[in-house]
C-alpha positions as a Markdown table, in Angstrom:
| # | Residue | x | y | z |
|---|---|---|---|---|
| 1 | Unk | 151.1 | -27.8 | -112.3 |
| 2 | Unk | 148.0 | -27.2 | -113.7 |
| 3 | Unk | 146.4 | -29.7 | -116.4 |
| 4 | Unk | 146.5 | -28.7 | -120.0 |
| 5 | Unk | 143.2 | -27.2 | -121.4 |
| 6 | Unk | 142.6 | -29.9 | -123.8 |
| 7 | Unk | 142.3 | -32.2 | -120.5 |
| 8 | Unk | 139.8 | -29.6 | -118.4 |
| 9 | Unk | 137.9 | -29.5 | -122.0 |
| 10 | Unk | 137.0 | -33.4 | -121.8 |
| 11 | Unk | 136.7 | -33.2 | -118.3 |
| 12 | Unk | 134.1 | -30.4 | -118.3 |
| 13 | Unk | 132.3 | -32.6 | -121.1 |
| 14 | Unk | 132.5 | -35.7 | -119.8 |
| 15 | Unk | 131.2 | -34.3 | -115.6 |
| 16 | Unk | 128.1 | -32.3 | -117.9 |
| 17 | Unk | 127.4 | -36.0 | -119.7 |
| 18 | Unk | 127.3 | -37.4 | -116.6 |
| 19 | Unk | 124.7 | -34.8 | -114.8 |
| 20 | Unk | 122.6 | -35.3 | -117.8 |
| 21 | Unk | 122.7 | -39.2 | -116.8 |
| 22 | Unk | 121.4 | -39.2 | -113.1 |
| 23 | Unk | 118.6 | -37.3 | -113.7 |
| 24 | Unk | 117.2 | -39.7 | -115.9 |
| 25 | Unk | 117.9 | -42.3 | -113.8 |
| 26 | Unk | 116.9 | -40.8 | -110.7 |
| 27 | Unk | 113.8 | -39.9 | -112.1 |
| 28 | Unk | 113.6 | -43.8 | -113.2 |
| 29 | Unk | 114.8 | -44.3 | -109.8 |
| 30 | Unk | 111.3 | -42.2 | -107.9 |
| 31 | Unk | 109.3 | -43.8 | -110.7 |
| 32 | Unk | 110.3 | -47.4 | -109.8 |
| 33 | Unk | 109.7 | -46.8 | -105.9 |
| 34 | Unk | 105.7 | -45.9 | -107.1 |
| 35 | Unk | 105.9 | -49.0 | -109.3 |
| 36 | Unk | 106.7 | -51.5 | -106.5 |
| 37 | Unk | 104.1 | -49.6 | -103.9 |
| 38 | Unk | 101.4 | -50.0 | -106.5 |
| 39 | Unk | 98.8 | -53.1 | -106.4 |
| 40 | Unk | 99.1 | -54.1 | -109.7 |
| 41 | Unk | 101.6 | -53.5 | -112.5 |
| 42 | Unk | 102.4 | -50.4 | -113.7 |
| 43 | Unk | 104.6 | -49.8 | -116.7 |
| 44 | Unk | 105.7 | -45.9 | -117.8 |
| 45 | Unk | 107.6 | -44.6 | -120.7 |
| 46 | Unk | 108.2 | -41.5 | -121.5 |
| 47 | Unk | 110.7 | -39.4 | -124.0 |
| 48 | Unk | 111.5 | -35.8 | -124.4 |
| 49 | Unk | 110.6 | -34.9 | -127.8 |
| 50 | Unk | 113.5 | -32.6 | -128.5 |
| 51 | Unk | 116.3 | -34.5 | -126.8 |
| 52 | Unk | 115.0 | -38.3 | -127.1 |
| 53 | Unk | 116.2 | -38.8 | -123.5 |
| 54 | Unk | 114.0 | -41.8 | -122.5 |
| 55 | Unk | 112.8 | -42.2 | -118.7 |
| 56 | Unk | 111.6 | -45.8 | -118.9 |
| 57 | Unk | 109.8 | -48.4 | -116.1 |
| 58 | Unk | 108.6 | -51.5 | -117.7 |
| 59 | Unk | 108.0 | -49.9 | -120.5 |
| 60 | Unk | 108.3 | -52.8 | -123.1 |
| 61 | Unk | 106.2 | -54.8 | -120.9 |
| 62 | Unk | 102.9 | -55.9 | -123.2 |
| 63 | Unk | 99.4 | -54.5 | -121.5 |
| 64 | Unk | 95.9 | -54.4 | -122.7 |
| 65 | Unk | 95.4 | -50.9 | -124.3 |
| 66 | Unk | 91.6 | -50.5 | -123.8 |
| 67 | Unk | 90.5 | -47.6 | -125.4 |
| 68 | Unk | 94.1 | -45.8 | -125.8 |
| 69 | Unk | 94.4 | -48.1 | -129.1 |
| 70 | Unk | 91.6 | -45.5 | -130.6 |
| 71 | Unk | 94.9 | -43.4 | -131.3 |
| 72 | Unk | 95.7 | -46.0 | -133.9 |
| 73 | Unk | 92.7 | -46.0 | -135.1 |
| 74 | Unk | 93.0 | -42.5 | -136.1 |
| 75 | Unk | 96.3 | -42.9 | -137.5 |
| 76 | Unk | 94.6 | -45.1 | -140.0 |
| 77 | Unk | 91.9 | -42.8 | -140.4 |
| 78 | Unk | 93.8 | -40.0 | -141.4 |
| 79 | Unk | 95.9 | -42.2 | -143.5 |
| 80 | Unk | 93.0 | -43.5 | -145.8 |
| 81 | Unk | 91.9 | -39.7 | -146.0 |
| 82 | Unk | 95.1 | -39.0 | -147.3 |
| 83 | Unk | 94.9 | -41.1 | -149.9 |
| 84 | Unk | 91.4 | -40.5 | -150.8 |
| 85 | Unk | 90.0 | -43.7 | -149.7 |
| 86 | Unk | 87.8 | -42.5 | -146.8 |
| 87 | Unk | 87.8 | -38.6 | -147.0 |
| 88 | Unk | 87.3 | -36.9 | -144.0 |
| 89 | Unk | 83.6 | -36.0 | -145.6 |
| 90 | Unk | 82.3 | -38.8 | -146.3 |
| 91 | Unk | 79.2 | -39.9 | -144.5 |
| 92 | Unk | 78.5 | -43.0 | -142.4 |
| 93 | Unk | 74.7 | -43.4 | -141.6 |
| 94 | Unk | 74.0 | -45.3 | -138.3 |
| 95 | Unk | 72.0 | -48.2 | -137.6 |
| 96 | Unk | 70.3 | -49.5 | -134.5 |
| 97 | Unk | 72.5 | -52.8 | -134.9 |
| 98 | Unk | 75.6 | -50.6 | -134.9 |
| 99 | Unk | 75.4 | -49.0 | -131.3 |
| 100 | Unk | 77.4 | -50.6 | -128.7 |
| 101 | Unk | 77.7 | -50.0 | -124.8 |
| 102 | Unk | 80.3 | -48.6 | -122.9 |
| 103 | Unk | 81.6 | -45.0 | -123.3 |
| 104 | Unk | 80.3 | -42.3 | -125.5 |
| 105 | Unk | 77.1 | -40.6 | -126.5 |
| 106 | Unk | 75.9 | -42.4 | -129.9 |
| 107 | Unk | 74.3 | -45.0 | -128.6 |
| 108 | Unk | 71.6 | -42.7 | -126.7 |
| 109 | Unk | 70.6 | -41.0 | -130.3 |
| 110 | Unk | 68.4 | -42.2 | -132.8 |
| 111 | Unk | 68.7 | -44.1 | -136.0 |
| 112 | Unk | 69.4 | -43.0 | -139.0 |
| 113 | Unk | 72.0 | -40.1 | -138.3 |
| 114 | Unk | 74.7 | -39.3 | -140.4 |
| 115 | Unk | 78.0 | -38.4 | -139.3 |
| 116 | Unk | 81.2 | -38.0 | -141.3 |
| 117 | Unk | 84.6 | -39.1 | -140.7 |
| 118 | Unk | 85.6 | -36.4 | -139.0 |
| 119 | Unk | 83.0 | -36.6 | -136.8 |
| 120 | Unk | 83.4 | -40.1 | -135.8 |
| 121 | Unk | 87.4 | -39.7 | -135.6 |
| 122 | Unk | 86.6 | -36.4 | -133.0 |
| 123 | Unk | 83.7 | -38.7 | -131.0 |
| 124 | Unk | 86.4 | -41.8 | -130.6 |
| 125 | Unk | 89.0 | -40.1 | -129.2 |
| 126 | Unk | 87.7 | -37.1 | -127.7 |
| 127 | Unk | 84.6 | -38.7 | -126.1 |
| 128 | Unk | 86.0 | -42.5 | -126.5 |
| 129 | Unk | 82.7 | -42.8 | -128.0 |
| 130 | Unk | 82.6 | -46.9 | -128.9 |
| 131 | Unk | 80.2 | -46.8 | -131.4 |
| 132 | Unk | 81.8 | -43.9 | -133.6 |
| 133 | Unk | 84.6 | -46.4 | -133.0 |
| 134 | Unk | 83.4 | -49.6 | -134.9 |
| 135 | Unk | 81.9 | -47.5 | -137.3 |
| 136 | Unk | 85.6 | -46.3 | -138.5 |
| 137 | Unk | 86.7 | -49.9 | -137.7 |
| 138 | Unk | 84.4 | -52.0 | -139.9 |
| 139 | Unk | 85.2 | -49.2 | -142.9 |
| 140 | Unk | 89.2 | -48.9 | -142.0 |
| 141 | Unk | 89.8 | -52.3 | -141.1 |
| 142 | Unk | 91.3 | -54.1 | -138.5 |
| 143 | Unk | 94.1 | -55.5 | -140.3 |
| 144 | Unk | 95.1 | -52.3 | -142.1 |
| 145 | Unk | 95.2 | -50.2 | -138.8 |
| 146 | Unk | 97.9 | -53.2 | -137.7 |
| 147 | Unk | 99.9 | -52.7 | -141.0 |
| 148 | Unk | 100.2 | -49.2 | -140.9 |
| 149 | Unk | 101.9 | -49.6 | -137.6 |
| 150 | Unk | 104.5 | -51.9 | -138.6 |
| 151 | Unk | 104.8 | -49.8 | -141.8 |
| 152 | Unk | 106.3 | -47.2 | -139.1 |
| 153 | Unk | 108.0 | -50.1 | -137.1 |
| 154 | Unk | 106.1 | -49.7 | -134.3 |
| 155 | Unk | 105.3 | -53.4 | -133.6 |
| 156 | Unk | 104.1 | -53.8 | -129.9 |
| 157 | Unk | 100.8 | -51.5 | -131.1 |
| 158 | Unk | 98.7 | -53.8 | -132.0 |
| 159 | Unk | 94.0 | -54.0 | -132.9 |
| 160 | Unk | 92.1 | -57.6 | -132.7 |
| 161 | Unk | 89.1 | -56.0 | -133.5 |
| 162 | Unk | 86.2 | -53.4 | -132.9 |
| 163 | Unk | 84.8 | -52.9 | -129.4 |
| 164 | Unk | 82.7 | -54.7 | -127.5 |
| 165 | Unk | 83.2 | -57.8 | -129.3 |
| 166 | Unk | 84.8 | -59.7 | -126.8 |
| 167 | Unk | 86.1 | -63.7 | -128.5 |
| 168 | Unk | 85.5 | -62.8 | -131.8 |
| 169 | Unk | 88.5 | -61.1 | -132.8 |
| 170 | Unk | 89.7 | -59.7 | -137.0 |
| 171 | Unk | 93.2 | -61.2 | -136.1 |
| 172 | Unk | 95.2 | -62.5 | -133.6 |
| 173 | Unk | 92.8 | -64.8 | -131.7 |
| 174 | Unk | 95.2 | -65.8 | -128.8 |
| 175 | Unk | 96.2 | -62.5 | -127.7 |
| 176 | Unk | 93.1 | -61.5 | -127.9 |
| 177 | Unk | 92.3 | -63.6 | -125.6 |
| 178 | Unk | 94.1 | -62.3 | -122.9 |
| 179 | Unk | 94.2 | -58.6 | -124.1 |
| 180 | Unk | 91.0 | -57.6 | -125.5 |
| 181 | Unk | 90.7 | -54.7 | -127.8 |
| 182 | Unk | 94.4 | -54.0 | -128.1 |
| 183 | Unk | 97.8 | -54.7 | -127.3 |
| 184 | Unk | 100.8 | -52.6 | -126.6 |
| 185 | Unk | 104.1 | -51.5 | -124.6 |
| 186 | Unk | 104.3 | -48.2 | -123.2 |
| 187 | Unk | 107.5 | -47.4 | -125.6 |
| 188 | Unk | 105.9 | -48.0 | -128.7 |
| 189 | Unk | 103.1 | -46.1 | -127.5 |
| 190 | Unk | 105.3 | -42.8 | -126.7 |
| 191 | Unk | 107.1 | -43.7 | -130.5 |
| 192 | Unk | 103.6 | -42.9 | -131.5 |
| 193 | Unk | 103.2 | -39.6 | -130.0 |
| 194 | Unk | 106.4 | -38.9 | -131.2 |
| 195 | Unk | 105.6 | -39.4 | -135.2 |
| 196 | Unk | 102.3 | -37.4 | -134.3 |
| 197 | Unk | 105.0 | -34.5 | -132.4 |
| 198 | Unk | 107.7 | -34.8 | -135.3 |
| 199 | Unk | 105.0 | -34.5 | -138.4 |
| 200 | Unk | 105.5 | -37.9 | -139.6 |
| 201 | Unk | 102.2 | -39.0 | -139.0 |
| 202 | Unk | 101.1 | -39.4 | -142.4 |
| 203 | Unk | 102.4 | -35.7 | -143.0 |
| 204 | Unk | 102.4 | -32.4 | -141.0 |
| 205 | Unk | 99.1 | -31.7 | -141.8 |
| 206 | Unk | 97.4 | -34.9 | -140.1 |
| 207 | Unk | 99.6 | -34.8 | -137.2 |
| 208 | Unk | 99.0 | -30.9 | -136.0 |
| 209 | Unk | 94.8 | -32.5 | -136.9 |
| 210 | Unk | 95.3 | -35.2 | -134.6 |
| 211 | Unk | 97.5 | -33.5 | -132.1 |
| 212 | Unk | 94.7 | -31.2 | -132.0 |
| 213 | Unk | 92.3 | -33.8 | -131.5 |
| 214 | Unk | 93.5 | -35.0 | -128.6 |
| 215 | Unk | 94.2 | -31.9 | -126.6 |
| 216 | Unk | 90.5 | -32.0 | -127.1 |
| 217 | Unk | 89.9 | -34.7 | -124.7 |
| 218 | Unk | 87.3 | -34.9 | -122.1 |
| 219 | Unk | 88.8 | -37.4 | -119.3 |
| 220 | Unk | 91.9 | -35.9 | -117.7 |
| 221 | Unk | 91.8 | -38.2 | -114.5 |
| 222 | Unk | 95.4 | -39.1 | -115.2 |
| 223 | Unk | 98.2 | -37.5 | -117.2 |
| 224 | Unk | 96.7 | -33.9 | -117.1 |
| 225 | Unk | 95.3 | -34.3 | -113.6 |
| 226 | Unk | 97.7 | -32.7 | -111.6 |
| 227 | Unk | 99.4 | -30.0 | -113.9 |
| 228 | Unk | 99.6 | -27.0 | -114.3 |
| 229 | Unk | 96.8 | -26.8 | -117.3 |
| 230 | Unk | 96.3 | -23.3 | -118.4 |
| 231 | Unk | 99.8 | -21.9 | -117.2 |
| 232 | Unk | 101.3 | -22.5 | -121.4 |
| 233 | Unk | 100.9 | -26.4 | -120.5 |
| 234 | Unk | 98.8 | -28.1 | -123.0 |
| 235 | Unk | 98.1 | -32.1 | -122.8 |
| 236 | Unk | 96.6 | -33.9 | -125.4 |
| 237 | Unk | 96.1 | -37.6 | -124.3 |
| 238 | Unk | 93.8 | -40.5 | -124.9 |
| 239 | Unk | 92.5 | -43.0 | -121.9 |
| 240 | Unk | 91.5 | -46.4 | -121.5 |
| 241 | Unk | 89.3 | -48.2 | -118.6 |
| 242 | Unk | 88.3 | -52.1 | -118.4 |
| 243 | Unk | 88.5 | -54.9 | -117.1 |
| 244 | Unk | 91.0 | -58.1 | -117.9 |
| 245 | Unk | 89.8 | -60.5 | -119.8 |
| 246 | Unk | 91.4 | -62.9 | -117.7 |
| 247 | Unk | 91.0 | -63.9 | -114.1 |
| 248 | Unk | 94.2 | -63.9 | -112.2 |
| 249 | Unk | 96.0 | -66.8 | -110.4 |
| 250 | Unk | 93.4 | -66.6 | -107.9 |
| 251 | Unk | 90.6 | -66.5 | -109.7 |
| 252 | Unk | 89.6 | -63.0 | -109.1 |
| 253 | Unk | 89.3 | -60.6 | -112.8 |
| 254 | Unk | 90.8 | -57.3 | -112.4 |
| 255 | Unk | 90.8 | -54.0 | -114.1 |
| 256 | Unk | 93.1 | -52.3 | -116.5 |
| 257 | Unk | 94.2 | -48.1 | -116.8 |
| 258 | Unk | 95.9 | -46.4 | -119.4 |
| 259 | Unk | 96.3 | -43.1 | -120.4 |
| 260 | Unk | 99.2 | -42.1 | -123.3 |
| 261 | Unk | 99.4 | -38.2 | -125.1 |
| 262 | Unk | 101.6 | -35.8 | -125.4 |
| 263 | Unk | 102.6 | -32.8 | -122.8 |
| 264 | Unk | 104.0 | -29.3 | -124.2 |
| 265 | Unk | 104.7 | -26.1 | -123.0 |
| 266 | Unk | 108.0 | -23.2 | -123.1 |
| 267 | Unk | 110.9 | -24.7 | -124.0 |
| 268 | Unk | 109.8 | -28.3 | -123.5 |
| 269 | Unk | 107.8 | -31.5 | -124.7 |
| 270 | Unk | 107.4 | -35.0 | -124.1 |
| 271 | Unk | 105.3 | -37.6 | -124.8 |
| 272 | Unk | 104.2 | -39.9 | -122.2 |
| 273 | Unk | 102.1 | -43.6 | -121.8 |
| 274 | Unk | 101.4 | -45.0 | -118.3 |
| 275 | Unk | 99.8 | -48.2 | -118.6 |
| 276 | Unk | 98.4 | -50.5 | -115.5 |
| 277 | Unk | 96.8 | -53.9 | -115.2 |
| 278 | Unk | 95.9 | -56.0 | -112.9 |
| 279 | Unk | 94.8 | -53.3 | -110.8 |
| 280 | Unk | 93.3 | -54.3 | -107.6 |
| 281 | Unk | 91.7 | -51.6 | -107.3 |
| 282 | Unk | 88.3 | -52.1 | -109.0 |
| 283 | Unk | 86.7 | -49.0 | -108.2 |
| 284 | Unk | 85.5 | -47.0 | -111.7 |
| 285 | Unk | 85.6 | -43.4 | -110.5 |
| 286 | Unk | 88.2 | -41.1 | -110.4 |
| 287 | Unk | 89.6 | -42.1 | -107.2 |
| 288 | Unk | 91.0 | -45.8 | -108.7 |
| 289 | Unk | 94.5 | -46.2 | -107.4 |
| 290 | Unk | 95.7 | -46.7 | -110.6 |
| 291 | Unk | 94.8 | -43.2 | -111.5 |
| 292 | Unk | 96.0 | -41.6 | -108.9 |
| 293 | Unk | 99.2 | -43.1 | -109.0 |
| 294 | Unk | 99.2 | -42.6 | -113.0 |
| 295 | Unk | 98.7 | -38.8 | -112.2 |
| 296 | Unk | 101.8 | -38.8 | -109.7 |
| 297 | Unk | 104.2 | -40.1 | -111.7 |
| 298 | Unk | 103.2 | -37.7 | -114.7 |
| 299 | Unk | 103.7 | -35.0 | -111.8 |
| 300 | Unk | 107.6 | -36.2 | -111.4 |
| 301 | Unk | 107.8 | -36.6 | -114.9 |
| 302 | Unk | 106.3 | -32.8 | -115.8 |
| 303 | Unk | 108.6 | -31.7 | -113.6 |
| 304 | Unk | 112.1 | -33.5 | -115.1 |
| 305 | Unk | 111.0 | -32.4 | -118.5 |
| 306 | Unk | 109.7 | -29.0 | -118.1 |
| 307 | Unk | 112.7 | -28.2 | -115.0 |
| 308 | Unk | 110.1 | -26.6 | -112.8 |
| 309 | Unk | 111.1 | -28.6 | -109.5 |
């Protein structure tokens, strides 16, 4: 006798619920084998922006953020704009006393040049320029870009201060002790891309600004690296390179690696952090494990998203 077609109807439901299932966790599954392999530790989180199916490895583990907390940072800026308080025209003059080392091109020009928001916000992110950084810092403040994050319940993102000013942290003094510039999990980081995706980042407006702003970035070492750029893929994505603050149980001081954006193409978009400390791999170029594992895994995850196998 054959079942009724109320009972095929739940069945048929219930077997397509549960193909949906496996491929996440498979794809958790793959992701987790490159976790353990890895000499360090490596969180990922990552969420398709249409669906909200999350594929998740350590991703509410905390990590130093190096430079990828510059995202923040222009959430803020484009928040104050907003509301008139820093309009993306006003003008910030540069001092000697301002430049900092490290990443970026402002530190090689001369004194005296003026640069507006705009500017600065396109310098920090697309350039991770440090200097353009602090400038925005010291006029956003610290403690606002950390309250604007909450205001959006994203809690794990957190700023102790502006670059290069390692022990003398705005807020927060114990973890930045062990985090330096920033703080956050890889899920609240790909919550983040996901207001900037959905428009709610400060308003349509800002977001498609910022969204552009990124897919202007310069390093693509890691979540771009191994896609297929050009073919209707677009990655916008911000990086981060140092080394921990701390020495590790043996006395020997690490690095950290971190790249976060957002991935889009036909039919498909996700955002994405990959976050890595402890790396033992201390090399700075290119070829750092941590990289090339990072760009891997945003392989496998380009190809559960987008369904090109």
């Amino acid at each position: 006798m054959k079942p009724p077609i109320a009972v095929l109807i739940i069945l048929a439901l219930a077997s397509a619920g549960q193909s949906a299932q496996p491929a996440a966790a498979t794809m958790e599954q793959r992701i987790s084998a490159a976790v353990r392999d890895f000499r360090g530790v490596l969180g990922v989180a990552a969420m398709d922006l249409r669906t909200r199916e999350w594929v998740a490895v350590n991703a509410d583990t905390r990590f130093p953020t190096a430079s990828t907390i510059k995202v923040a940072v222009m959430l803020e800026a484009h928040h104050q704009a907003a509301e008139g308080r820093l309009p993306m025209d006003a003008t910030f003059t540069m001092k000697n006393t301002d430049k900092v080392g490290g990443s970026g091109v402002l530190n090689g020009l001369h004194e005296g040049m003026t640069f507006t928001t705009a500017d600065l916000i396109h310098l920090m992110i697309v350039l991770s320029d440090n200097t353009a950084t602090n400038l925005l810092v010291e006029r956003l403040g610290t403690a606002r870009v950390n309250a604007r994050l909450e205001s959006y319940d994203i809690r794990e993102v957190k700023l102790f201060r502006p670059t290069f000013r390692d022990g003398r942290p705005d807020v927060l003094p114990d973890l930045e002790r062990e985090f330096g510039l920033g703080m956050a999990t890889p899920r609240d980081m790909v919550r983040l891309m996901a207001l900037i995706w959905d428009g709610k980042a400060v308003n349509r407006q800002a977001s498609d600004a910022m969204l552009a702003t990124l897919r202007d970035q310069q390093d693509r070492a890691t979540i771009p690296r191994l896609l297929p750029l050009g073919d209707d893929v677009s990655v916008g994505n911000k990086t981060g390179i140092d080394a921990e603050k701390r020495p590790g149980p043996d006395g020997v001081k690490r690095h950290v690696r971190a790249d976060v954006g957002i991935v889009s193409g036909p039919g498909f978009a996700y955002g994405v952090a990959i976050f890595a400390r402890q790396v033992e791999d201390t090399r700075w170029g290119v070829e750092n494990e941590a990289l090339v594992t990072g760009a891997r895994i945003s392989l496998l995850l380009y190809e559960h998203f987008s369904g090109k196998h």
